[in-house]
matplotlib code that plots the C-alpha trace (Angstrom):
import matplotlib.pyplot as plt

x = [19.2, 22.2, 22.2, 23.7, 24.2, 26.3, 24.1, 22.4, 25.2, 25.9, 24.6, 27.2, 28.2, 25.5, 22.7, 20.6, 21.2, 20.3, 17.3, 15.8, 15.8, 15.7, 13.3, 9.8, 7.9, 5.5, 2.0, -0.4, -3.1, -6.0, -4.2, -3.2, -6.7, -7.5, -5.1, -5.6, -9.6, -9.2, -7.0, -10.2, -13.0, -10.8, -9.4, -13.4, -14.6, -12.1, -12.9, -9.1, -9.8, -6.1, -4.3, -5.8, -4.8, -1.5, -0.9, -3.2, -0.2, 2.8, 0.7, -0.6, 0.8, 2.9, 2.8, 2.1, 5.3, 7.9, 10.5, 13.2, 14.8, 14.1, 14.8, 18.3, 17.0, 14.5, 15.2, 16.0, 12.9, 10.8, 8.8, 9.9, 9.1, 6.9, 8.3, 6.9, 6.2, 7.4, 11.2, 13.0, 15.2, 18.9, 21.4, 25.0, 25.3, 28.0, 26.7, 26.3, 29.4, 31.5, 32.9, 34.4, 33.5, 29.1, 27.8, 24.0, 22.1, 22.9, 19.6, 18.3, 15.6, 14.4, 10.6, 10.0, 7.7, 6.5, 6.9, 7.1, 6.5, 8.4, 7.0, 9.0, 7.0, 10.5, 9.8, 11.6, 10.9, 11.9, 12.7, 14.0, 17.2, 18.8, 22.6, 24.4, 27.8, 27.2, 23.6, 21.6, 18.5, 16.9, 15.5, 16.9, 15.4, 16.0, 15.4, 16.9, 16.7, 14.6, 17.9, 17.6, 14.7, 15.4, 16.2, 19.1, 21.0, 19.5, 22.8, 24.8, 25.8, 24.9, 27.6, 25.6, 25.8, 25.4, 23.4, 23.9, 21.6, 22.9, 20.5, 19.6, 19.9, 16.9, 14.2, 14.2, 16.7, 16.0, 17.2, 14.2, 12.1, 11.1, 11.3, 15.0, 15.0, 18.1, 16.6, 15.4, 18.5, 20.4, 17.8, 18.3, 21.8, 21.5, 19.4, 21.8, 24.6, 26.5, 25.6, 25.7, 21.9, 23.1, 21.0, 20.2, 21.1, 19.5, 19.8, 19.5, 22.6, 21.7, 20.6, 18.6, 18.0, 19.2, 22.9, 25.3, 27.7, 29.8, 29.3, 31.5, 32.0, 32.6, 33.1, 29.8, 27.5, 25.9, 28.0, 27.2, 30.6, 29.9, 26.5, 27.3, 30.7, 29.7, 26.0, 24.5, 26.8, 25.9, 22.1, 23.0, 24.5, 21.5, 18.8, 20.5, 23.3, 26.5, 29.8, 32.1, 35.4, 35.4, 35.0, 30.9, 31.4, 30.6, 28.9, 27.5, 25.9, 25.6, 26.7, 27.3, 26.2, 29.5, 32.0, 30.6, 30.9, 34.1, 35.4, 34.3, 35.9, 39.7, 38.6, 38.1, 39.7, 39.8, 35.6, 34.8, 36.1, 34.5, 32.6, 30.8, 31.1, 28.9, 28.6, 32.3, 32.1, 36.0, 36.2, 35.0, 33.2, 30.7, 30.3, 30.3, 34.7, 34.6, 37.5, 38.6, 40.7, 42.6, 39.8, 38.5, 41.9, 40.8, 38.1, 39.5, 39.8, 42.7, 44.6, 43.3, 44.6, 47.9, 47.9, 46.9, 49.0, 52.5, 51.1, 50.7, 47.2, 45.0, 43.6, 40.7, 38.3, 36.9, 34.5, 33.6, 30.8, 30.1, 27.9, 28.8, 26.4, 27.5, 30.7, 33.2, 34.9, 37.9, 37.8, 37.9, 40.6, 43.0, 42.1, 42.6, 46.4, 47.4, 46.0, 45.5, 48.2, 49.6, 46.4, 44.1, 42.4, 40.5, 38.8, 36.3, 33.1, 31.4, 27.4, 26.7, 24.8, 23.8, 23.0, 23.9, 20.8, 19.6, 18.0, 21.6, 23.5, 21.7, 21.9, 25.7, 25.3, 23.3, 26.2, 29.3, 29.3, 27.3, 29.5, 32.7, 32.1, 30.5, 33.9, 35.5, 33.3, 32.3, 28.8, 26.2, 27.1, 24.1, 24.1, 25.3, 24.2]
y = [32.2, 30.5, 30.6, 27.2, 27.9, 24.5, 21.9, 19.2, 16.8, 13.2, 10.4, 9.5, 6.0, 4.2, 6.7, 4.8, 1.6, 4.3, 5.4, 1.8, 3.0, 7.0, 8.2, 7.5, 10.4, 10.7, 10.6, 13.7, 13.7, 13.2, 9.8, 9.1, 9.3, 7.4, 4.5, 4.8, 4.7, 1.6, -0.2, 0.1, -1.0, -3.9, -4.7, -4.5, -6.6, -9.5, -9.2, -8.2, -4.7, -5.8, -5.7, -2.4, -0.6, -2.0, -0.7, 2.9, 3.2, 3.8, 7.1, 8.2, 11.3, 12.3, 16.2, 16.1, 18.3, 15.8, 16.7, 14.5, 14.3, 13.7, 16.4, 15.9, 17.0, 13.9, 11.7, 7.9, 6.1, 8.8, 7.4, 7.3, 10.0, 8.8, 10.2, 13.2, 14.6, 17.7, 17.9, 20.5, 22.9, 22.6, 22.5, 22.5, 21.0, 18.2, 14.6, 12.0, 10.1, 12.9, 12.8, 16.0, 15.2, 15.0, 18.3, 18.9, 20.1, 23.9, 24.9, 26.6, 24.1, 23.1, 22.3, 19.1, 17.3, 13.3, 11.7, 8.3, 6.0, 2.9, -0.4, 0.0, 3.6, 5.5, 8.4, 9.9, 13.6, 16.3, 19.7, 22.8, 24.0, 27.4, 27.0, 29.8, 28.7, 28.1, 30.0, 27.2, 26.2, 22.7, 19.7, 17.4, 14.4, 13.0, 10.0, 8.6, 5.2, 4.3, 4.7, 8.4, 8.8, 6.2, 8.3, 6.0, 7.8, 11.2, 13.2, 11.1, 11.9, 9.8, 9.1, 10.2, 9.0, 11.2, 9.0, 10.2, 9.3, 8.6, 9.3, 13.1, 13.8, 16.1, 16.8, 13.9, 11.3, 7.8, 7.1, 8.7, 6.0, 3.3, 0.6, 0.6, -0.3, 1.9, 2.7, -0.7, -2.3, -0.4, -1.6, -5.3, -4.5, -2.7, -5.6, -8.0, -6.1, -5.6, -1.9, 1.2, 3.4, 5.9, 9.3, 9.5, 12.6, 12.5, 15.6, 16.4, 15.9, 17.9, 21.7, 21.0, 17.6, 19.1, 18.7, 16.5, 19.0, 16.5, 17.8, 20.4, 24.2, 24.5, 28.4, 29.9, 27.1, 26.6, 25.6, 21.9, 21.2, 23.7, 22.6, 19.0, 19.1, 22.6, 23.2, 20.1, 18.8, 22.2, 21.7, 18.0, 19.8, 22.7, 19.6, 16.4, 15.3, 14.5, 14.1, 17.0, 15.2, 13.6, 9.9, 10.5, 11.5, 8.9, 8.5, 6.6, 6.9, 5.1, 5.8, 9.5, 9.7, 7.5, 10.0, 12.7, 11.2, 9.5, 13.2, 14.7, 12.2, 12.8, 16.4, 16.8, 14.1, 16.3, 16.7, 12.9, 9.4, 6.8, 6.4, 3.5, 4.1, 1.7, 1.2, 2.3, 6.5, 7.5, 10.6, 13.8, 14.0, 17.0, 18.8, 22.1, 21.7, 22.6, 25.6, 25.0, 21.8, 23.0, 23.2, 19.5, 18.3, 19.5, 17.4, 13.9, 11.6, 10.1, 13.3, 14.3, 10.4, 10.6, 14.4, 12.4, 10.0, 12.0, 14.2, 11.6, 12.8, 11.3, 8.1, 7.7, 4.3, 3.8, 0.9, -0.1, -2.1, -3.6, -6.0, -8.6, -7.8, -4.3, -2.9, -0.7, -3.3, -2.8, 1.1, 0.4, -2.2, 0.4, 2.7, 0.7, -0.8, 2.8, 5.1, 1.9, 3.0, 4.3, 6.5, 5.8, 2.6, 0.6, -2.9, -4.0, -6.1, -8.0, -8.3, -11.6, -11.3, -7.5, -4.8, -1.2, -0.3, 0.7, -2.4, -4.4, -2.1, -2.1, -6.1, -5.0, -3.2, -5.6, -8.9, -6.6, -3.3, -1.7, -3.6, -2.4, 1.1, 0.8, -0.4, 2.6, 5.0, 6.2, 4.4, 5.8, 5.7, 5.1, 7.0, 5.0, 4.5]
z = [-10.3, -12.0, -15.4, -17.3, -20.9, -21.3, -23.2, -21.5, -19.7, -21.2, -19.4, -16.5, -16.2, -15.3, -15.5, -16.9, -14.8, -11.6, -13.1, -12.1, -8.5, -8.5, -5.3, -6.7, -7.1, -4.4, -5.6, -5.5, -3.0, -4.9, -6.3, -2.9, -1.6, -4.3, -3.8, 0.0, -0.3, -2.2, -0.2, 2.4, 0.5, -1.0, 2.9, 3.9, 1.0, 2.2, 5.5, 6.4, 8.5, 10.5, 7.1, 6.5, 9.2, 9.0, 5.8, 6.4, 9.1, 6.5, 5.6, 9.5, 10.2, 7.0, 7.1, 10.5, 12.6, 13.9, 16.8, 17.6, 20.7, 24.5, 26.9, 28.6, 32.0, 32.0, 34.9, 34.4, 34.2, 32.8, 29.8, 26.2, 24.1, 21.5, 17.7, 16.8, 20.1, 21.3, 22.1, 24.4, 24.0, 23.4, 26.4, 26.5, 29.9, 30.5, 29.7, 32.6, 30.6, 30.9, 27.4, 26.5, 23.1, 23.2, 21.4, 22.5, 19.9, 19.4, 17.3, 15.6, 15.3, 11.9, 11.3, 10.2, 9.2, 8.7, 5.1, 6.3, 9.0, 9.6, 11.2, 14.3, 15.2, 14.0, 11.5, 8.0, 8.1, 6.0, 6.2, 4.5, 4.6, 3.3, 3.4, 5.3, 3.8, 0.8, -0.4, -1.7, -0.8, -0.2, 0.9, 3.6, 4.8, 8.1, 10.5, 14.2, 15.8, 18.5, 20.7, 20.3, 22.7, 25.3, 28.5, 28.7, 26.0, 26.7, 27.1, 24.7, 21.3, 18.2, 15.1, 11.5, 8.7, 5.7, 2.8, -0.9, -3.8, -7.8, -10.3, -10.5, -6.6, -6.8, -6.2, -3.7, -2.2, -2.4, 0.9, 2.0, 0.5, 2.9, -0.2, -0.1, 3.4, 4.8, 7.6, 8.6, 7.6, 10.6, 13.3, 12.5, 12.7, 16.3, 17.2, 16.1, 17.6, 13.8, 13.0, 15.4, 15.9, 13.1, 12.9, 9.0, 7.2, 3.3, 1.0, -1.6, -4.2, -6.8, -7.7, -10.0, -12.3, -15.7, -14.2, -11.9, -9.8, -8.4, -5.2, -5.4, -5.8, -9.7, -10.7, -11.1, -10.3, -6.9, -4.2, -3.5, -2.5, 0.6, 0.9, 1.8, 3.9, 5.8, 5.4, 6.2, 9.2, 10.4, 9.9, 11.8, 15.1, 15.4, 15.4, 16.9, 19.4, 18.0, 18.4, 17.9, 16.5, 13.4, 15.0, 14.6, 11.1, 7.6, 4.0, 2.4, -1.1, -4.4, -7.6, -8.2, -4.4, -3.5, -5.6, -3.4, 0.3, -0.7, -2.1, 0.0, 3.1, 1.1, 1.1, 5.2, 6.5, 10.1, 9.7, 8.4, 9.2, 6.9, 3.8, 2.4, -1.4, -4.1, -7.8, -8.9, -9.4, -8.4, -10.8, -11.3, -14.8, -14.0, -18.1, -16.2, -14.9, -18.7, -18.3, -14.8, -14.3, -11.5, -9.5, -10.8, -10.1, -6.3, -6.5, -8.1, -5.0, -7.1, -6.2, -2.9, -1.7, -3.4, -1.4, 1.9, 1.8, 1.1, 3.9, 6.1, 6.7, 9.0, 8.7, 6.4, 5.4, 2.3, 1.7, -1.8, -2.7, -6.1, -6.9, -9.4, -11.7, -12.8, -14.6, -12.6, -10.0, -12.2, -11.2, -7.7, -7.6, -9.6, -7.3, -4.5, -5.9, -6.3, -3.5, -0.9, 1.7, 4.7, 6.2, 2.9, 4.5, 1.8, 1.4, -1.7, -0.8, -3.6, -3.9, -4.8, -8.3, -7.3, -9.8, -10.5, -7.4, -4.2, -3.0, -3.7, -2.0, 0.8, 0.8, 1.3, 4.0, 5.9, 4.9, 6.5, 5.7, 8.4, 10.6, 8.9, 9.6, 12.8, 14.2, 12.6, 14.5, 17.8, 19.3, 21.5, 25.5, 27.9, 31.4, 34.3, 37.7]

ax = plt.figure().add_subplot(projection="3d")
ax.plot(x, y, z, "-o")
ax.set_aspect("equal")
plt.show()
């Protein structure tokens, strides 16, 4: 148990603008019979039994154990796995594609289970994780696109993205929530042909919600730093096919959620490619660096780019998003004047008359940004023949 004897952190830019659209708290089960029983009588008062059972399916199955996944060995033409069924064991044999560069999952497997059902059939789950690397212990929430279980794409890997809260980061991630429309956002764009089938990697930010960490390893303090760049990729490869290089790698995250997967990018360039970073968070302002700059100062993107780019590191992509509405443009156009160059690829996209929140940044994404960094990263390759 860590002990924080610090006093309670100021609010971080924008805190209170995030708290607008913080994971809601998902009700108890009594209140969701409740709510649930109601939404029967009223649907068989009006006579509208169809819209019922549309709505009942949001909530079929949460809690139930998901597995995601079809087995490798399945021949072309078998039938789709249906989400949530069972999935087989892990295999490192070579992929009908022949790309060196396909990991199969290497397990363990985590247990998951539902929390959400999308219209489409596709599932959130969740699951808990303890950290080997860096000995913390939480919850990560997960979801794949219908690509993952056509037999088509059986043996190839899948690029993740890693999505990021603001707001406390814990207990939950808002990504998680189907209101926000992440998920759903990414199968228009596959069916549009704009966004690549991402597997969806949500954890949780924070240790606790009494503190921000900044995603990083600050002296005494849990590691959240390890957590997210070692931790949860590693959690990603046991349970999912991915790619092994870096080309399969992003972020993306909001708010305090956008410092960390755009720190965290400058920090491993060699693990992670691409980042989409919204709301204007560039530095690290944690209350607990209090007594150890030097290891903030290895944690300011500010540095880590100006390091990258007289190292001639390799190429990394930043996309900022800011919606008109909110302060902290100016933050990311300095940044992007100074730091800008040679591998440190950046570009700025403006939300028309979007706020400081999840729902506006995920308007972003759908207008270019999910089709930004789907041409900086490695798609999906079906069998042939």
């Amino acid at each position: 148990m860590h002990q924080h004897p610090q006093p309670p952190a100021p609010p971080r830019p924008h805190e209170a603008e995030e708290s607008q659209y913080r994971q809601p708290q998902q009700p108890g089960r009594s209140r969701r019979r409740i709510w649930i029983a109601g939404v029967v009588v009223l649907a068989l008062l009006l006579g509208a039994g169809g819209f019922a059972a549309w709505k009942l399916d949001w909530f079929s199955g949460n809690g139930d154990a998901v597995t995601f996944g079809k087995q490798p060995s399945s021949p072309a033409g078998s039938e789709k796995q249906t989400p949530g069924a069972p999935a087989a064991s892990a295999s490192a044999s070579p992929t009908p594609t022949g790309d060196p560069d396909v990991q199969m999952p290497s397990g363990p497997k985590s247990d998951f289970k539902q929390t959400t059902k999308l219209d489409d059939g596709t599932i959130i789950a969740k699951t808990r994780l303890a950290g080997a690397k860096s000995g913390f212990e939480g919850d990560v929430w997960v979801w794949a696109p219908k690509e993952y279980d056509d037999p088509k794409y059986a043996k190839s890997a899948f690029p993740v993205l890693i999505a990021l809260p603001g707001g406390n980061g814990y207990p939950n991630n808002y990504w998680a929530d189907r209101s926000l429309g992440l998920q759903k956002a990414i199968t228009e764009g596959v069916q549009a042909g704009t966004s690549l089938p991402f597997i969806v990697i949500m954890p949780v930010l924070n240790p606790d919600s009494k503190y921000y960490y900044d995603g990083a390893d600050i002296p005494g303090q849990p590691k959240m730093g390890t957590w997210i760049a070692e931790d949860v990729p590693d959690f990603t490869r046991a349970n999912f096919r991915t790619y092994k290089s870096r080309d399969g790698w992003a972020f993306m995250g909001s708010s305090s959620g956008a410092f960390v997967g755009m720190k965290t990018l400058l920090q491993h360039p060699d693990k992670f490619k691409a980042v989409i970073a919204s709301g204007g968070e560039i530095v690290p302002d944690s209350p607990l660096w209090k007594g150890h700059q030097a290891e903030m100062d290895a944690n300011n993107p500010e540095v880590l780019a100006k390091k990258l780019i007289d190292t001639n590191g390799p190429e990394v992509y930043i996309n900022f998003q800011i919606g008109t509405k909110e302060s902290g443009k100016d933050r990311m156009t300095k940044f992007v004047q100074s730091y800008g160059k040679g591998p440190v690829k950046t570009t700025i996209r403006d939300i028309q008359n979007g706020e400081h929140n999840g729902w506006h940044y995920v308007r972003g994404m759908k207008e270019g940004s999910l089709e930004w960094i789907s041409k900086v990263l490695k798609g999906p390759k079906p069998a042939t023949g």
